[in-house]
Every structure is written in C-alpha cells, then in structure tokens.
MARVEXLUM-442632 format. One record per residue: x, z, y of N, C-alpha, C in turn. Coordinates in steps of 0.1 Angstrom, whole numbers, padded with zeros to 4 digits, always signed. Atoms other than C-alpha are relative to their C-alpha. Example, Ala and Ser with C-alpha at 12.3 -4.5 7.8 and 13.67 -1.06 7.14 Angstrom:
! MARVEXLUM-442632
+0009+0000-0012+0123+0078-0045+0009+0000+0012;-0009+0000-0011+0137+0071-0011-0008+0008+0011;
//
This chain:
! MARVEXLUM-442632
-0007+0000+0013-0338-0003+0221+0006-0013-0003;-0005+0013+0004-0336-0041+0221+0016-0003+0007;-0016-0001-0009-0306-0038+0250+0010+0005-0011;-0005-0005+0007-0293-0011+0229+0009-0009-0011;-0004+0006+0015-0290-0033+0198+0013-0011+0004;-0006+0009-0003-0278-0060+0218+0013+0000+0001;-0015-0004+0001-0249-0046+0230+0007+0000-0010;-0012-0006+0012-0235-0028+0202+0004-0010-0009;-0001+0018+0004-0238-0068+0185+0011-0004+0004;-0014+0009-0006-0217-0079+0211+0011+0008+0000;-0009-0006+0002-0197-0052+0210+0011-0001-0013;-0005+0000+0018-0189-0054+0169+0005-0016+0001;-0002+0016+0003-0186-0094+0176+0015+0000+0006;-0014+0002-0005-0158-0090+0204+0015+0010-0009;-0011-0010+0011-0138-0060+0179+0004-0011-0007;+0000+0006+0008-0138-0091+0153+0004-0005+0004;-0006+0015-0005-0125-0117+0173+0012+0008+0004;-0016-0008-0002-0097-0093+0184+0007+0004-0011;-0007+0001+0006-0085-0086+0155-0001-0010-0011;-0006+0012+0000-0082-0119+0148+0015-0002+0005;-0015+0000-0009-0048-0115+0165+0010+0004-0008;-0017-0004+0014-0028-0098+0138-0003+0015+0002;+0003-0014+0005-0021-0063+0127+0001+0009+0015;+0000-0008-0010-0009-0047+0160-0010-0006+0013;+0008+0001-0010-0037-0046+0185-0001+0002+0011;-0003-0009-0011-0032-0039+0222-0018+0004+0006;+0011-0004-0003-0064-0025+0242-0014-0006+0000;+0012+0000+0000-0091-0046+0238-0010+0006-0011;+0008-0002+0007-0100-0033+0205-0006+0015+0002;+0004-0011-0003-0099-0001+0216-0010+0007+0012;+0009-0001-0010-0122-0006+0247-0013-0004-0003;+0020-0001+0010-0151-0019+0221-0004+0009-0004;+0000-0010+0008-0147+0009+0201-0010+0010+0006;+0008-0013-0004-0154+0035+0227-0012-0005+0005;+0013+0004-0009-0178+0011+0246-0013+0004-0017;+0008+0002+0013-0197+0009+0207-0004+0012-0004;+0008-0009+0007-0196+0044+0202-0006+0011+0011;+0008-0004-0014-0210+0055+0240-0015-0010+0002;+0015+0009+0007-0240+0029+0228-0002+0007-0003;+0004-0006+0013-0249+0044+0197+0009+0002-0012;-0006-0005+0015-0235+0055+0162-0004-0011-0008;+0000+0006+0010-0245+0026+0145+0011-0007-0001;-0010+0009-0004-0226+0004+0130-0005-0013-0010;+0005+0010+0001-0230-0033+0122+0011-0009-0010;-0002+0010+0010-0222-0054+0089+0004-0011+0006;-0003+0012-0004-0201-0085+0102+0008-0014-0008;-0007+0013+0011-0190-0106+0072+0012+0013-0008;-0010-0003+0007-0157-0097+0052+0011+0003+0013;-0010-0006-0008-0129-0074+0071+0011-0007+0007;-0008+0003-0003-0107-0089+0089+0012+0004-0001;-0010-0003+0005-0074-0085+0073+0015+0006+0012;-0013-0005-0007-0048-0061+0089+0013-0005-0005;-0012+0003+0006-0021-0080+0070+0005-0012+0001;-0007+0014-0007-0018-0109+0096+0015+0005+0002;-0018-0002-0001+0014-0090+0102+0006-0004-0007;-0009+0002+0010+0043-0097+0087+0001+0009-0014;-0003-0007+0013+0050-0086+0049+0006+0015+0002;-0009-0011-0002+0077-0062+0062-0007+0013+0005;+0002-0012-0001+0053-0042+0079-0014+0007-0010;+0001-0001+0009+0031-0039+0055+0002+0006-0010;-0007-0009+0009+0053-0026+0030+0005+0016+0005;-0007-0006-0012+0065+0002+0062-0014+0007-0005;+0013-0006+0003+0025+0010+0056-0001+0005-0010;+0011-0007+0012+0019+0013+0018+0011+0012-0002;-0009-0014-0002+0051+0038+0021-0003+0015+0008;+0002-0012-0013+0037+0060+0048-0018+0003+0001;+0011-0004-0002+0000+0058+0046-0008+0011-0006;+0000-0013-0006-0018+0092+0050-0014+0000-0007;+0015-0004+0006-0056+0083+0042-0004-0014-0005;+0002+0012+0005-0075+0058+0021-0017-0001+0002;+0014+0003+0002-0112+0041+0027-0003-0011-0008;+0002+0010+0017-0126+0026-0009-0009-0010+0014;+0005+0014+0002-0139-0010-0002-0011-0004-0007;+0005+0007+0008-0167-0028-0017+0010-0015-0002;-0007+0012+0005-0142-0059-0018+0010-0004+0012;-0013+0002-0002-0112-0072-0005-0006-0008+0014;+0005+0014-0014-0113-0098+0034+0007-0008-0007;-0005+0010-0002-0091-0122+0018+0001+0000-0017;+0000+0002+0014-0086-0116-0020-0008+0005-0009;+0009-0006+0011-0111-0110-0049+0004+0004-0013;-0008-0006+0013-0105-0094-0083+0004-0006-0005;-0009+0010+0009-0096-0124-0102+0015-0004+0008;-0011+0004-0007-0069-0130-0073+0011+0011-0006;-0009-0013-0001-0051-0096-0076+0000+0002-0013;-0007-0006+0018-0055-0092-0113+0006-0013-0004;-0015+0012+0000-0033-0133-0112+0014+0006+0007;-0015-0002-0010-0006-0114-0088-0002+0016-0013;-0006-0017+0011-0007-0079-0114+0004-0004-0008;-0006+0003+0009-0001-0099-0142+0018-0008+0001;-0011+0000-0010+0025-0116-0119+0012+0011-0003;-0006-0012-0001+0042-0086-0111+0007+0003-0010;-0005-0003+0005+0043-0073-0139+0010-0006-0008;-0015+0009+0004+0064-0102-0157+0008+0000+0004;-0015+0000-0011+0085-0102-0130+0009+0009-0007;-0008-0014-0001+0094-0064-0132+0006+0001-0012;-0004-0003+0012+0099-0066-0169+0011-0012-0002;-0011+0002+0000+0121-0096-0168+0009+0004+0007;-0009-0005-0012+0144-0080-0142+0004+0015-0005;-0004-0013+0009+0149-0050-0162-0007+0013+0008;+0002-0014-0009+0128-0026-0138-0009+0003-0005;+0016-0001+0006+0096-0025-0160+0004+0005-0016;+0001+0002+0013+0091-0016-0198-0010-0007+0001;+0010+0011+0007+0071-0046-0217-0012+0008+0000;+0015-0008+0001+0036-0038-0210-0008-0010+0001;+0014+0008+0002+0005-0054-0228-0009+0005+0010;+0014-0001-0008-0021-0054-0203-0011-0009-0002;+0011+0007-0001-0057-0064-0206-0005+0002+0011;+0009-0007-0013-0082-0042-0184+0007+0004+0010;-0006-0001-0010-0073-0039-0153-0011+0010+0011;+0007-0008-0010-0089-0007-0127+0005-0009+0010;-0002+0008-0014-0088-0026-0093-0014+0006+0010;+0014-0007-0006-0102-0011-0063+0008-0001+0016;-0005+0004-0013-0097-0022-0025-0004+0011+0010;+0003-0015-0011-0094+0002+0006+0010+0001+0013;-0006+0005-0009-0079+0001+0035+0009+0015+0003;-0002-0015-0004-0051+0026+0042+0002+0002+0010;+0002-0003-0016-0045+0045+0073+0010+0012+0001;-0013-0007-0006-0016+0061+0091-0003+0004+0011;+0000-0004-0016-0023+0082+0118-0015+0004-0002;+0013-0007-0009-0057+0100+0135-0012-0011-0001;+0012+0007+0001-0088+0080+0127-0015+0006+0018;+0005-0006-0012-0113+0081+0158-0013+0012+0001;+0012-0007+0002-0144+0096+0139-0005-0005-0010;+0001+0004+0014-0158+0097+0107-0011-0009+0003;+0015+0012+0002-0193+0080+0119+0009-0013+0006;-0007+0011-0005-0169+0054+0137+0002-0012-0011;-0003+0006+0011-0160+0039+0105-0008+0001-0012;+0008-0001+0003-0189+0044+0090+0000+0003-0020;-0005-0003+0017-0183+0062+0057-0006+0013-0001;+0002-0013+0003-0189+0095+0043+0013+0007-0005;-0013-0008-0003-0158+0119+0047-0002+0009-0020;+0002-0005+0014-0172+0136+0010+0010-0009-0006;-0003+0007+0012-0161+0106-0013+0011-0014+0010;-0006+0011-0009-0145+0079+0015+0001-0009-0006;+0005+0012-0001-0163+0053+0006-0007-0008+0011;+0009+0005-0009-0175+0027+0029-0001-0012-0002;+0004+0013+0003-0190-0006+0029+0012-0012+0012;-0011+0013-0008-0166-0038+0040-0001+0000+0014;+0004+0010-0013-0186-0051+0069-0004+0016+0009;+0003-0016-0006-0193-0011+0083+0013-0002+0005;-0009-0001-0010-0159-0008+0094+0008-0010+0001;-0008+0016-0007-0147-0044+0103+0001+0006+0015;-0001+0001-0014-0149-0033+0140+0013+0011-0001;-0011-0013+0002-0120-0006+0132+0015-0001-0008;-0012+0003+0003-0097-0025+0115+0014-0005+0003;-0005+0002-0009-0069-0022+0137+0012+0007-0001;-0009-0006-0003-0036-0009+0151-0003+0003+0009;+0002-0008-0016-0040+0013+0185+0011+0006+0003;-0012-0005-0003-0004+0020+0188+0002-0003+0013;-0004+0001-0011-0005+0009+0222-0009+0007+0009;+0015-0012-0007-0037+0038+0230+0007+0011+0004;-0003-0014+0003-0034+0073+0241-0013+0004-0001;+0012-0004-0003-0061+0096+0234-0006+0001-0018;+0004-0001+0013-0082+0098+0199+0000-0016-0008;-0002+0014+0009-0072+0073+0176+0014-0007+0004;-0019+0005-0008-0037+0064+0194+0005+0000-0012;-0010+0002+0016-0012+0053+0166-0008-0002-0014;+0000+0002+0010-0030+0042+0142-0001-0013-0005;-0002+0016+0007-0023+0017+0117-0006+0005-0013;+0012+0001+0007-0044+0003+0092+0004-0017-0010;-0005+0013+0009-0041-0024+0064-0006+0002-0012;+0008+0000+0011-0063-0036+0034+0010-0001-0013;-0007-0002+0019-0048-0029-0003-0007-0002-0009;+0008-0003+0012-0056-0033-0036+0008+0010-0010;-0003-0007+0009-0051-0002-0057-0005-0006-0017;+0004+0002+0019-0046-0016-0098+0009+0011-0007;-0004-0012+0012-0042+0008-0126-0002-0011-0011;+0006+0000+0015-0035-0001-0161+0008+0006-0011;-0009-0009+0011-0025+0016-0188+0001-0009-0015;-0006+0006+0010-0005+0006-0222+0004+0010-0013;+0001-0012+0009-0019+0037-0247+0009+0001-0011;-0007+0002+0016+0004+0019-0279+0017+0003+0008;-0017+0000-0006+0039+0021-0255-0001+0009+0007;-0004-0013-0012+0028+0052-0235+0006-0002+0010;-0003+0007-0019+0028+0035-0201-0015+0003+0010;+0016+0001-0010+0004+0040-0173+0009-0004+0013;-0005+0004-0013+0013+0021-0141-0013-0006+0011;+0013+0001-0009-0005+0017-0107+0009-0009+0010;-0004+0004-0006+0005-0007-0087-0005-0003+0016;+0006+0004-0009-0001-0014-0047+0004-0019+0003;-0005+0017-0003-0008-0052-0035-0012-0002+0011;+0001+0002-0006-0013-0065-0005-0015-0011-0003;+0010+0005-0001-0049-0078+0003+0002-0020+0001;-0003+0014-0007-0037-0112+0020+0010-0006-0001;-0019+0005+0002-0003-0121+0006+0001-0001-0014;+0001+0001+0018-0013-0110-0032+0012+0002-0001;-0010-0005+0008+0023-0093-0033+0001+0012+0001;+0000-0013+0001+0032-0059-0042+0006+0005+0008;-0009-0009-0011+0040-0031-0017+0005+0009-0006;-0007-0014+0003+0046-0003-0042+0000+0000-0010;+0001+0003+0013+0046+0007-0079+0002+0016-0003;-0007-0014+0013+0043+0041-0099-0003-0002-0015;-0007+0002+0015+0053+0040-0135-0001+0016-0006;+0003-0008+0008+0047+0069-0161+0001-0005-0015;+0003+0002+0012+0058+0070-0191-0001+0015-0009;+0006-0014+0010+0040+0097-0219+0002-0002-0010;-0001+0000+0014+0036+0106-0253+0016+0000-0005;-0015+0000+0006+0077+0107-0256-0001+0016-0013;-0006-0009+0010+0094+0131-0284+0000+0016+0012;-0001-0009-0009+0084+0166-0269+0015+0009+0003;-0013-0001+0001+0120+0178-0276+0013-0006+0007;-0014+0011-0008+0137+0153-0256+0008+0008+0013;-0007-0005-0010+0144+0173-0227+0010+0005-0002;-0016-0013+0007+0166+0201-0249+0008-0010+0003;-0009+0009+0003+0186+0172-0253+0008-0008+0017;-0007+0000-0017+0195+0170-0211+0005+0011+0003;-0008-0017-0007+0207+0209-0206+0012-0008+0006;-0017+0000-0009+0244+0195-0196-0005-0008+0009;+0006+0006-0009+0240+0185-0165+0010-0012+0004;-0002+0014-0003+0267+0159-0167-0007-0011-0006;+0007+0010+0002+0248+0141-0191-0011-0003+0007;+0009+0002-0010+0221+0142-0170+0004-0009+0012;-0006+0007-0014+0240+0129-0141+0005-0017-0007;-0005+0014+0005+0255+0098-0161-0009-0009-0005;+0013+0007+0004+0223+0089-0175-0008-0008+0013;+0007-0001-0014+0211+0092-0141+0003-0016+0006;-0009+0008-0010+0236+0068-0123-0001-0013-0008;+0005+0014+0005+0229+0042-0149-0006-0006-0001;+0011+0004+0000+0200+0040-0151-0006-0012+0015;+0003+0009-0015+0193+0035-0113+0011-0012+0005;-0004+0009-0003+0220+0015-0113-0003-0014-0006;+0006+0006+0008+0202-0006-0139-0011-0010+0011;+0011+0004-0006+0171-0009-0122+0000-0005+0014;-0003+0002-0009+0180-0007-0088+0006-0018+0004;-0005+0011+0002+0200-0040-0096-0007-0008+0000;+0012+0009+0002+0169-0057-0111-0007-0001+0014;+0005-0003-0010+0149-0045-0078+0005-0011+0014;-0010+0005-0008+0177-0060-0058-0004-0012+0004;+0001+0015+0002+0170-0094-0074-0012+0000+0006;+0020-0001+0000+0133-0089-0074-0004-0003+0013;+0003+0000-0017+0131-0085-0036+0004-0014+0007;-0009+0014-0004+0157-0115-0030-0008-0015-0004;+0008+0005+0006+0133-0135-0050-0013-0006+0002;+0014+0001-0003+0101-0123-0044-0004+0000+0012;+0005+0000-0011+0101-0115-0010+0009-0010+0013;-0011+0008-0010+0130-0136+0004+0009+0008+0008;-0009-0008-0011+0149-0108+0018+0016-0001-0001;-0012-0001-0002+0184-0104+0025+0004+0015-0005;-0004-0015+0002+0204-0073+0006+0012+0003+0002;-0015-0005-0011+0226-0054+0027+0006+0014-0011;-0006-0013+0007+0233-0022+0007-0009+0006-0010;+0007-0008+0011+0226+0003-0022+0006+0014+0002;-0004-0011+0005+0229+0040-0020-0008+0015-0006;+0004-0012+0013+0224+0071-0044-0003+0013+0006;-0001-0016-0003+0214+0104-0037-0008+0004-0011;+0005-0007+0008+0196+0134-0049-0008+0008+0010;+0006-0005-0005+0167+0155-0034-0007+0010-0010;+0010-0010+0007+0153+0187-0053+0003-0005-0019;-0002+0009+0020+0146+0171-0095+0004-0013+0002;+0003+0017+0002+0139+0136-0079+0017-0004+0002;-0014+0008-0006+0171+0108-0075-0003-0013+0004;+0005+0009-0009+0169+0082-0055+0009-0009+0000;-0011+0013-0007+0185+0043-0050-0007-0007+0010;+0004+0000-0014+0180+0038-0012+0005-0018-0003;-0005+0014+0001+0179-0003-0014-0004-0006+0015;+0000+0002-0020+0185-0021+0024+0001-0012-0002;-0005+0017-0001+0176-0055+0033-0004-0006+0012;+0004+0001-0012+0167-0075+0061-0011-0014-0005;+0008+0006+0000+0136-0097+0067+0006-0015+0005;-0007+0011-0006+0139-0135+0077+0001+0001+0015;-0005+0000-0020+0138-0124+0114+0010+0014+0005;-0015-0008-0001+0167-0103+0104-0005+0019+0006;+0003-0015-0006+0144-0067+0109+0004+0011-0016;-0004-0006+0011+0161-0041+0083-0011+0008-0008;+0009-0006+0007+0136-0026+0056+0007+0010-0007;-0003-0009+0009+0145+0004+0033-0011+0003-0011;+0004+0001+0011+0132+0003-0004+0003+0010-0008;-0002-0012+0014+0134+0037-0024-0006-0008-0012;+0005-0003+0014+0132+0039-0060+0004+0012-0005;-0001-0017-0003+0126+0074-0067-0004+0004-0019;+0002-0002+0016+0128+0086-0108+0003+0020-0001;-0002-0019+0003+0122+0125-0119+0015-0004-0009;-0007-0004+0009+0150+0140-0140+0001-0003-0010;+0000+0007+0013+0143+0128-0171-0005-0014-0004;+0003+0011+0002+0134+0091-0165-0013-0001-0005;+0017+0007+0003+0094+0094-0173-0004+0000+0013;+0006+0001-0014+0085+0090-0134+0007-0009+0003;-0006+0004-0005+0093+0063-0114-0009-0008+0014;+0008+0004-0005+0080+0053-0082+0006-0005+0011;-0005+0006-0004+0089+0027-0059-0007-0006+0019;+0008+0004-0016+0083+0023-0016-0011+0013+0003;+0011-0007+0000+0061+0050-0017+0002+0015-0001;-0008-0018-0004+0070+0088-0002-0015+0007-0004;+0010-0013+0007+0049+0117-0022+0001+0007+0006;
//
C-alpha cells in the first residue's frame, strides 16, 4: 500500500510540474495521468491549480467561447474573490463608459471559480468530482489541468482553463449581468447582459420589420464601436474589420482583430430582436 501511495505522489507531483509549462501540454501530462489511474483512483490534494491560462489571452478567450463543460472550484490558482470582484467593477466602468453597458450600481457580487472544458474529459473519478452537481475540490484535480491536444485516445483534445463566473444584478434599472474573467489575467473573456422588467407592450411597437431592422443596425453599430475601442484598449488588439449579419431572431456584429503576434481573433456580439439580450464571445 505504502509503494502504492508512493507512486501515485510522484505521479500527481510530476503532472504539476508539467503543467507548469503553459496551457497546451504535449505527452508528458498525459503519460501521468494513465500511469495515476493504472495505480489507483485516488487522487491527491497538491496546493492551488495550476493555472491553464499561462497561455496567451487570445487563447483564452477561443475557450470561454467554445467551452462545453464546467468544474465548480473551491477557489481560484491565481486570483481570490477580492481580486475578480477589483477587475468586475473594472469592467464594468469600462463597458459603460464605451457605450456597450447600461450604468449599473453594483454591490454584491455571486463569484464562483471552475475550470472549463472543451472536449472529452478522461473519467469522472480522474478529476475527482461527482458528475451529480460538478463540484470538485481545487487540489483534486490539479493533476488534470491540461491541454492533450497532442493525445489520441480518451481525453485527446482537450482544453481546459480556470474562470471566474460573476453574476450581479441591478433590481432598480432591471439589469442582470454575468460576466466571465480570466483566473490569471483578471480580464474579461465574455459578458451576458439582460435587461427585464421593460413596458410589457413594447414589442407591439416592433411589428414593421423595417423598424426593427434600423433599430437593429444602430444599435450594433453603437455598441459594436464601443467594443471596438474597448478591445483596442483593454486588450491591446489590433482591429481589422466589423461585419453584420443575421441568424434565426439573433443579430450579430462579427468584430476581427489581431493579437500582438499578429494571430486574428473573432469577437461576436450577439443581441435578440428586441435589444433585452446581449451576449458577447460566447456561442449558445
């Protein structure tokens, strides 16, 4: 049993030190993994997660757009609640001077860390959670915090990156917004926006569908603008283009920029029909 233990130690110790290397992982993390779980099923508490968001920003943002499953956190590898609720309040000033936000009082703040996940996970005891509620403890799945895009086999392709999901709501202006933000950068990958409580009548007041459409095009062209800035700003990007479409209710301003190592990103901002939805990097 004492062997046993030993290993699986050294096993959880060398996963940690490999992803120490950054977000995309090539085989050694994946040769702990199986060695760890042809040991035993345990798994072993090793400090605070090692942050999949050594990568760059860019990818990152490529994640909180695309990711597929989420495992709740007891706490953040690199940022604690006071950090991420100084970058929410952040944020939100930003968004609202830049015209992409309504003014929103915020006090309380829901904040809740988790790591998401794109792609085929290897096994639920692997990551040491319970599949019911997908909760798991920090230091439980540090050995799994990884990318295996360069695997084949169970768990191949998957990417992985620590978030902080914040909620707050603004009951007197009929706002609820949720924003995502990066564990280790403290800036935002995504944003949905709701606004409620409007005049229930207001829709009658869209039937023509050109009003609809002109409302439409201003709007995004409004905000999209601010966004523009916002990115140029916040994130230092370069903006190459803006264009408009339509899908089903939703409308869309497709915003294109390039990173400082010149790699191109695409930025939706996606608003229902009547301008109370709006959500931003982040495909439903």
């Amino acid at each position: 049993m004492k062997n046993r233990r030993g290993m699986a130690v050294a096993a959880a110790f060398l996963a940690a030190a490999a992803l120490a290397a950054g977000f995309f992982l090539p085989d050694l993390a994946g040769r702990v993994a199986d060695q760890k779980l042809s040991v035993q099923a345990e798994t072993f508490a090793i400090g605070k997660v090692p942050s999949a968001a050594d990568a760059r920003l860019v990818d990152m943002l490529k994640l909180a757009d695309i990711y597929e499953n989420e495992l709740y956190l007891d706490h953040g590898a690199v940022s604690d609640e006071s950090d991420i609720r100084i970058s929410a309040v952040d944020i939100i000033n930003r968004l609202s001077e830049y015209g992409v936000l309504d003014k929103i009082e915020c006090e309380d703040f829901s904040l809740s860390p988790f790591i998401a996940v794109k792609g085929k996970m290897l096994s639920d005891d692997a990551y040491g959670y319970d599949d019911a509620d997908n909760i798991a403890s920090t230091g439980d799945i540090a050995e799994n915090t990884t990318d295996t895009s360069d695997q084949s086999g169970p768990g191949a392709g998957v990417q992985m990156g620590i978030i902080w999901k914040c909620y707050v709501s603004d009951p007197q202006a009929g706002i609820d917004l949720e924003l995502l933000i990066d564990d280790r950068s403290g800036k935002m990958l995504s944003f949905g926006f709701t606004r409620y409580g409007g005049n229930p009548g207001a829709e009658e007041g869209y039937q023509n569908e050109e009003e609809i459409s002109k409302e439409i095009q201003e709007d995004l062209k409004q905000k999209s603008a601010g966004l523009q800035t916002f990115c140029e700003d916040y994130y230092g990007f370069r903006h190459t283009g803006t264009e408009y479409h339509t899908e089903g209710p939703s409308c869309f301003a497709s915003i294109f920029f390039e990173d400082e190592s010149g790699e191109n990103i695409t930025l939706d901002l996606e608003r229902d029909q009547y301008g109370t939805v709006y959500t931003w990097n982040r495909t439903l």
